[in-house]
VMD Tcl script that draws the C-alpha trace (Angstrom):
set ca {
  {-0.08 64.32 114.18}
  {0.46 63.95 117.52}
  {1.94 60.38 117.54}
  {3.73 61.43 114.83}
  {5.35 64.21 116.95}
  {6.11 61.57 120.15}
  {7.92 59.30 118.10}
  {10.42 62.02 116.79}
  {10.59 63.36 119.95}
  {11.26 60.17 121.17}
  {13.81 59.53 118.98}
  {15.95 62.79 119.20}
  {16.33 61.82 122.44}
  {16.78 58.85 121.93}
  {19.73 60.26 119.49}
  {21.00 62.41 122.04}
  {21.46 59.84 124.60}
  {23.54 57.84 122.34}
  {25.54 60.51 121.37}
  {26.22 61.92 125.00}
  {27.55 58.67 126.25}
  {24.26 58.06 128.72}
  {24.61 55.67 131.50}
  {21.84 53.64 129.67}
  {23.30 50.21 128.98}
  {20.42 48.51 127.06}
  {21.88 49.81 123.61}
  {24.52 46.63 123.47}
  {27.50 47.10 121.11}
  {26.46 50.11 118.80}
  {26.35 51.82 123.08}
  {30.08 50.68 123.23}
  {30.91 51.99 119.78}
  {29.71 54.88 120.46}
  {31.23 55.77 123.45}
  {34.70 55.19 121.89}
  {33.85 57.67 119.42}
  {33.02 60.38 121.91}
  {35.85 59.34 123.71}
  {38.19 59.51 120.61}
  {36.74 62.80 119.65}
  {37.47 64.24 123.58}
  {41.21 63.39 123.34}
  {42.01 64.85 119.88}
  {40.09 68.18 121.17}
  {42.34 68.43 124.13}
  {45.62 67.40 122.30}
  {44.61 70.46 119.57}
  {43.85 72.73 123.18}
  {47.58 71.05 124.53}
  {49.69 72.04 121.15}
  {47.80 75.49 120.83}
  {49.30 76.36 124.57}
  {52.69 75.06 124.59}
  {53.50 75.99 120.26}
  {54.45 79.53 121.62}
  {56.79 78.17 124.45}
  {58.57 75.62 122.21}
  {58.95 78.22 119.42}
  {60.57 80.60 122.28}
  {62.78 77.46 123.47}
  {63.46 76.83 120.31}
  {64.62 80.44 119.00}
  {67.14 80.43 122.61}
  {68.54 77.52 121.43}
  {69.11 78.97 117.90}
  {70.18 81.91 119.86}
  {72.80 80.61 121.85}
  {76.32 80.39 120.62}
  {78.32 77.68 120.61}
  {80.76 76.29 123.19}
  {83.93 77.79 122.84}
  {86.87 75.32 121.10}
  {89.32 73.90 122.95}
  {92.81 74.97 122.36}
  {96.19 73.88 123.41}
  {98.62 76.55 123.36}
  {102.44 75.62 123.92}
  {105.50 78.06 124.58}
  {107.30 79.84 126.83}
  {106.50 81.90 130.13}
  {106.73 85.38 128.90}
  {105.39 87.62 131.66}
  {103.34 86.07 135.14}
  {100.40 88.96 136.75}
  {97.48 87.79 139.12}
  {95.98 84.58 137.81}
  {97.12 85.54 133.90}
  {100.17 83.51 132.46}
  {101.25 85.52 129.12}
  {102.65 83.00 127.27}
  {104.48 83.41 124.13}
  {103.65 80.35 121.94}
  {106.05 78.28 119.21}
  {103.62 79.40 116.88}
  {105.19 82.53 117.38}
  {101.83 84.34 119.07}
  {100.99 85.96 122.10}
  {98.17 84.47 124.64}
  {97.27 85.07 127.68}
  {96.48 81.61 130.10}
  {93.62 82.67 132.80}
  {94.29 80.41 135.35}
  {90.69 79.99 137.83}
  {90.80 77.89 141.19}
  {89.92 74.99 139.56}
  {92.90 75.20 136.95}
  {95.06 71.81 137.56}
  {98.71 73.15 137.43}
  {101.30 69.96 137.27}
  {105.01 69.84 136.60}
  {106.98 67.50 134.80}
  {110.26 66.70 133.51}
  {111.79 67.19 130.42}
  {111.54 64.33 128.37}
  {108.27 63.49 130.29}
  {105.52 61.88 128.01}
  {102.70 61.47 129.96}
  {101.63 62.65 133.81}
  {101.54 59.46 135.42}
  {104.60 61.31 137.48}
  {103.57 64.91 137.21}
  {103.77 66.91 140.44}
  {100.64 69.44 141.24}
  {102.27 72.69 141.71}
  {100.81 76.60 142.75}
  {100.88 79.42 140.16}
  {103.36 81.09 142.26}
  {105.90 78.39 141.46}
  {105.64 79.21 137.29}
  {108.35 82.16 136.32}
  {109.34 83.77 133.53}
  {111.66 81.06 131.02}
  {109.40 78.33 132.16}
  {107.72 76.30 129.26}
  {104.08 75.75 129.54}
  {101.27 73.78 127.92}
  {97.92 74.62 128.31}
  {94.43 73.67 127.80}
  {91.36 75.58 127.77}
  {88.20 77.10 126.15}
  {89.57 79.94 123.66}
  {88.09 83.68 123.46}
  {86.22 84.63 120.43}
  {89.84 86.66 119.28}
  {91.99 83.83 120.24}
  {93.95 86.25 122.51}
  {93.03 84.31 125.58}
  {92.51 80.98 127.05}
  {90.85 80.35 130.41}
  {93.15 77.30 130.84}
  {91.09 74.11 132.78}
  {95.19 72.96 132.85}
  {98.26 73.82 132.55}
  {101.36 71.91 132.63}
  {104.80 73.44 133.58}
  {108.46 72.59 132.58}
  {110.22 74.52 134.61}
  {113.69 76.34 132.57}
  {116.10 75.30 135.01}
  {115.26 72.00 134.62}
  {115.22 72.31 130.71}
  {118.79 73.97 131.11}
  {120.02 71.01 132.90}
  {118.46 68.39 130.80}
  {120.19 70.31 127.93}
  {123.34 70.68 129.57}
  {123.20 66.58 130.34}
  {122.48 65.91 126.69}
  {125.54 67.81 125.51}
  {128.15 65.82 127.50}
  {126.31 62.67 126.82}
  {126.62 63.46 122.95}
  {130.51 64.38 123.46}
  {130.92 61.45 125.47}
  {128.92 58.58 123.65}
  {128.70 60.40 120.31}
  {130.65 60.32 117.07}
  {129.83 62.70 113.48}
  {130.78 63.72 110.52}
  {130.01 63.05 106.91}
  {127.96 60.43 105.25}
  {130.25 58.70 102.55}
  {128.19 55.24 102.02}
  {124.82 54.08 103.65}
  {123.46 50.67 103.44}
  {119.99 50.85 104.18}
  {119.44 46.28 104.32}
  {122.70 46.35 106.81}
  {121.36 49.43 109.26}
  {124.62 50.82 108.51}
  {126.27 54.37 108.10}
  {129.84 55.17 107.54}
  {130.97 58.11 108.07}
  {134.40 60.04 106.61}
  {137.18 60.17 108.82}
  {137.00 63.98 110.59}
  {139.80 66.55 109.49}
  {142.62 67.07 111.72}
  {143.41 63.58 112.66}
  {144.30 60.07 111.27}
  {141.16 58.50 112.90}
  {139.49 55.71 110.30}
  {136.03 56.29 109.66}
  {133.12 55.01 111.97}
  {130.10 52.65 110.96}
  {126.82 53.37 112.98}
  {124.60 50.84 113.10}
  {121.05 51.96 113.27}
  {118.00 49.16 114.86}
  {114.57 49.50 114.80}
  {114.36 50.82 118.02}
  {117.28 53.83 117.35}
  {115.17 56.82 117.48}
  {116.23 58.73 113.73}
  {115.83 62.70 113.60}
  {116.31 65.03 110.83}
  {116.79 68.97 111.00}
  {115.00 71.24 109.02}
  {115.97 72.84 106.20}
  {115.52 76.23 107.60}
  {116.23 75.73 111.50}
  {119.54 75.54 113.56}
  {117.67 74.09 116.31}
  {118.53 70.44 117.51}
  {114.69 70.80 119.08}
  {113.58 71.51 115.40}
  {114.70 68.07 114.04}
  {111.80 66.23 113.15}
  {111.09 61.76 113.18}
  {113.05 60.63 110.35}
  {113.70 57.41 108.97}
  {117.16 55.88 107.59}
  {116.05 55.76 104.40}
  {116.19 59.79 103.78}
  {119.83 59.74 105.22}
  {121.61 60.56 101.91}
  {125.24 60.61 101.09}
  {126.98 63.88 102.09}
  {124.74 64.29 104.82}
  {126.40 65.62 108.18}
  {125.28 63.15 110.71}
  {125.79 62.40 114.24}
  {124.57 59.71 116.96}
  {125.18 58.66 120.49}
  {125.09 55.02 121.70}
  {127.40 52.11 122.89}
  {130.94 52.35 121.01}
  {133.07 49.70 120.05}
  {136.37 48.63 122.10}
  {138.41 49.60 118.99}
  {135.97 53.00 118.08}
  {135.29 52.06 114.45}
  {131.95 51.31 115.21}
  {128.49 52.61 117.19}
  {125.33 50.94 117.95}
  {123.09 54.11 118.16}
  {120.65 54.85 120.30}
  {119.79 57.95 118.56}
  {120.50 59.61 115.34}
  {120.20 63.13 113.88}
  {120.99 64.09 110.47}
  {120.81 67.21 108.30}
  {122.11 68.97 104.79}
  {123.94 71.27 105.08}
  {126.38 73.99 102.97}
  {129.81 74.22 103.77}
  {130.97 77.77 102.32}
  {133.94 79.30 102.40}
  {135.12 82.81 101.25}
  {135.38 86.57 101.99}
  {133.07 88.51 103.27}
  {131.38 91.11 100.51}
  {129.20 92.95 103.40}
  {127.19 92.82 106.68}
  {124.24 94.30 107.05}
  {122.95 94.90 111.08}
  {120.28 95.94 109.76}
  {118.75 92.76 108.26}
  {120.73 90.46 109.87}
  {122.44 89.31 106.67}
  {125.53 88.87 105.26}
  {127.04 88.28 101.75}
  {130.30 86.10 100.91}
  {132.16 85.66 97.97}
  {132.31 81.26 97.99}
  {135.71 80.01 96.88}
  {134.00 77.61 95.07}
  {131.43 79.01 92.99}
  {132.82 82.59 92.58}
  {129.45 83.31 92.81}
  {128.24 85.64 96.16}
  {125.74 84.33 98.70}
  {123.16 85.89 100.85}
  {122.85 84.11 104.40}
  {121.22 85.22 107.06}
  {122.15 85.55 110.92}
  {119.81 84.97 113.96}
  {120.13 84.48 117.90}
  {121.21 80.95 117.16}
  {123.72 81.78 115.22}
  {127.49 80.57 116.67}
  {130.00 83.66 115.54}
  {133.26 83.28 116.58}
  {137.10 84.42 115.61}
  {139.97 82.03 115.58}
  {143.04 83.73 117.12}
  {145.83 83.44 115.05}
  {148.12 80.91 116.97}
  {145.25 78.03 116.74}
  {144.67 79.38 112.94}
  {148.67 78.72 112.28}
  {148.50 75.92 113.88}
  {145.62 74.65 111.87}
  {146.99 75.36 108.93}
  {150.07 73.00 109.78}
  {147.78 70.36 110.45}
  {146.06 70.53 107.24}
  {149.68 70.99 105.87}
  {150.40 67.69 107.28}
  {153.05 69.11 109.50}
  {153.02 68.65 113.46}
  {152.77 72.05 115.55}
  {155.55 72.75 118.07}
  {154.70 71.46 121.26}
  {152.57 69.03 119.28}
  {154.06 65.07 120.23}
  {153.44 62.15 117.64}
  {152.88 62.17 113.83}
  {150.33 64.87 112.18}
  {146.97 64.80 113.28}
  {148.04 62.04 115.72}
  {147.03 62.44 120.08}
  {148.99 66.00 120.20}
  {149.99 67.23 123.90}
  {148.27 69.50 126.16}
  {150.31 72.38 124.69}
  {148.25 72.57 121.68}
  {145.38 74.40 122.31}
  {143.65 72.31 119.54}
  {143.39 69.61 121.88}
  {143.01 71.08 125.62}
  {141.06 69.95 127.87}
  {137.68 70.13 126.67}
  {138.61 69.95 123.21}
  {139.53 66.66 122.60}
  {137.84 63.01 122.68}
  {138.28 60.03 124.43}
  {141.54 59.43 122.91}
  {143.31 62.16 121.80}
  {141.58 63.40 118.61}
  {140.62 66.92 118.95}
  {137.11 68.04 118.86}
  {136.53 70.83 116.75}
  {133.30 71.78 117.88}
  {134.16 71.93 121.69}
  {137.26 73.91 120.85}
  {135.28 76.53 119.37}
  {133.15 77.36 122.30}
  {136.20 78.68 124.04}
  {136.76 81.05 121.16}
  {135.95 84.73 121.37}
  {132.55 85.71 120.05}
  {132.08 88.43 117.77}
  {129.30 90.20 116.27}
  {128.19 91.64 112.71}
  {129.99 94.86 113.46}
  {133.40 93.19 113.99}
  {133.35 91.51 110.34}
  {135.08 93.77 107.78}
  {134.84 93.65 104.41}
  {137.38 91.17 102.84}
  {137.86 89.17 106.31}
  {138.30 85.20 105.23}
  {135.11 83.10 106.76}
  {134.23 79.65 107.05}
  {130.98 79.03 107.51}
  {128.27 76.15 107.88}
  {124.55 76.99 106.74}
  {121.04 75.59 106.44}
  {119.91 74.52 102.88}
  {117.17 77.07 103.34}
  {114.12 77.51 101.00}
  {112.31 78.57 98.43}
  {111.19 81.39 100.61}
  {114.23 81.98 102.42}
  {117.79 82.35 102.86}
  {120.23 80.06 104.07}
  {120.75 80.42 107.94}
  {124.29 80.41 108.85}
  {124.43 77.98 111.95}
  {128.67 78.54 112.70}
  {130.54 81.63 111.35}
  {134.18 81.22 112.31}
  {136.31 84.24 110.96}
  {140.31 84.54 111.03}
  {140.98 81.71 109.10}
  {143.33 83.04 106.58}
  {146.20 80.63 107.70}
  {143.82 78.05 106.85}
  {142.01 78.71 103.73}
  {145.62 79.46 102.80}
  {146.83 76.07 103.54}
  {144.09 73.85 102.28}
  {143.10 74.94 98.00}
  {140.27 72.43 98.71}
  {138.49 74.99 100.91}
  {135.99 72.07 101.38}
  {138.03 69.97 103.45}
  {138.90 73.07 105.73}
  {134.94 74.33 105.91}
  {134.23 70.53 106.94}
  {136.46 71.27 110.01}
  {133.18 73.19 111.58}
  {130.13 71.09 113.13}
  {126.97 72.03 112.25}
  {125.47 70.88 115.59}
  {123.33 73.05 117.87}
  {122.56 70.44 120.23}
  {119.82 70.92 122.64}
  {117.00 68.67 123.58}
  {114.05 68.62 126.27}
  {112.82 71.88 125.36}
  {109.78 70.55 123.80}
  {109.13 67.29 125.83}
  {106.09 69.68 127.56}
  {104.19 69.25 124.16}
  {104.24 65.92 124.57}
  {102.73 65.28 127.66}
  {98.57 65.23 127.81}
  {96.69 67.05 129.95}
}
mol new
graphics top color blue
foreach p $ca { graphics top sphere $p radius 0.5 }
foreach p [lrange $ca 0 end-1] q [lrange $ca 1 end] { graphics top cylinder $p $q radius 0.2 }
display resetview
């Protein structure tokens, strides 16, 4: 019994010695073997220890993360300087919204030029120097109502350099431009002829479009030259108005444009039914049709009132008959005396501009149109949604809707042109 109680004892410890990874070396490879096993056994308990610690940490990292909200968007808003206060721009945007710009010290504030694409030549500038009228486009992080931007930068167009830019366009128009009526387009050629203009025995012009003559088209429910949108020659259609600037021919019967803007528009000519201040409309009885039509009137709107010498005198012309004081055959280069063609109304030439003419006319408003006054007037298309927007309103032109049955030909004498341009060249610059 007691040998038989030595050798177990012997070999539990034995056992144990194996198992405890004893500094004994004599056991060979199953000593080795083991000791792996103990150490393999010593890692996995302190990896269990290691993930029973740090699960409650992670789990709290990972709920803040959850937690957290996400970065606010950026936005880009574009429009016009309404109101400047501390560091807060209140801009009101061509979307037609209000938001205010938070400018911070590290807001980048650059002006550029109208008609300025990029900010290669951008000039950094102090919120000081942006006023009311300037055009702005920003860039930010947005608040959570979208009423706000805290702008990272902002870049100005200052209005008095819009107004000039504008101003320069006009005369450059006048000067290197020529319009009127589409009467045959030949899309393989590049070329557009236009009608001869009323009031003179000009021939009509060809304009000869490239690939690098930039093509723009209004839209069907804006007056704004700044409206037209990138067109292409092939949605030019017959009976379009159109009009482009570029180099002119020695003899003037043709143009190599540089730029071209079209639109379609309603010429409509009648009496006026009623005017209504209150919505800004107005309903006409069209020659034509002998059917009334609703159009609308905005800010952008061009009213004016013939007085009636230059309606008489007009009418003559349409007649075919030369005013007194006028020099050469009808419609011919007439003399200074006829205030058709005065200085500022007339082209390169003699032929009288129409359209410059007009802005020396008096203006009038909705109140001074009675019922039954004679109108000519040149509209939008407009839409599904809404009325046509009357773009020129000329009224005392009873002499000349007299003179002309075709009241066409005498609602063709107005220009449908608003011409602007540069007002939205801040849009395309990138921050």
């Amino acid at each position: 019994m007691a040998n038989s109680r030595r050798q177990s004892n012997a070999g539990e410890v034995k056992l144990f010695l194996i198992s405890s990874s004893s500094v004994r070396v004599d056991f060979g490879e199953h000593r080795m073997r083991s000791t792996r096993t103990a150490f393999t056994l010593a890692g996995f308990i302190m990896l269990a220890l290691a993930c029973l610690i740090l699960a409650p940490q992670s789990r709290a990292q990972s709920n803040q993360i959850q937690e957290s909200p996400s970065a606010s968007p950026t936005v880009k808003p574009v429009g016009t300087v309404k109101a400047v206060s501390g560091n807060v721009i209140t801009l009101a945007t061509d979307a037609g919204s209000t938001v205010d710009v938070v400018i911070q010290d590290s807001t980048r504030l650059l002006r550029i030029s109208p008609g300025q694409k990029d900010l290669k030549d951008a000039t950094p500038i102090h919120l000081q120097d942006v006023q009311v009228g300037d055009r702005i486009l920003g860039r930010g992080s947005a608040s959570d109502d979208g009423k706000s931007v805290v702008a990272s930068s902002v870049v100005v167009m200052k209005s008095s350099d819009v107004t000039a830019k504008q101003e320069h366009d006009r005369e450059d128009w006048q000067k290197r431009g020529a319009g009127g009526l589409v009467s045959t387009i030949d899309t393989g050629a590049g070329a557009i002829t236009l009608a001869a203009p009323a009031l003179t025995d000009a021939k009509p012009v060809t304009i000869h479009v490239s690939k690098v003559t930039i093509i723009r088209r209004y839209s069907p429910d804006s007056v704004k030259f700044d409206d037209a949108k990138p067109s292409t020659l092939d949605q030019i259609n017959v009976g379009d108005q159109l009009r482009a600037r570029g180099v002119r021919s020695e003899d003037g019967n043709s143009l190599e444009a540089e730029e071209v803007v079209s639109g379609t528009f309603r010429n409509v000519a009648g009496t006026l039914i009623s005017a209504d201040a209150g919505s800004n409309t107005i309903t006409v009885q069209d020659l034509i049709t002998k059917k009334p039509v609703t159009l609308r009137i905005t800010a952008d709107s061009q009213l004016r009132k013939l007085p009636p010498m230059v309606a008489q005198r007009i009418a003559l012309r349409l007649r075919g008959e030369s005013p007194p004081g006028a020099s050469g055959p009808p419609g011919g280069s007439p003399a200074k005396a006829d205030p058709t063609s005065s200085p500022g109304g007339s082209r390169p030439g003699g032929s009288p501009d129409f359209q410059q003419m007009l802005k020396r006319m008096p203006a009038v408003t909705l109140a001074d149109l009675q019922k039954g006054d004679a109108l000519m007037i040149v509209t939008t298309q407009g839409t599904a949604n809404t009325e046509p927007t009357a773009i020129t309103l000329l009224s005392g032109v009873e002499p000349i809707l007299s003179a002309s049955p075709n009241s066409n030909r005498a609602a063709m004498l107005l220009s449908p042109w608003n011409l602007g341009g540069g007002g939205d060249a801040a849009a395309g610059a990138t921050p």
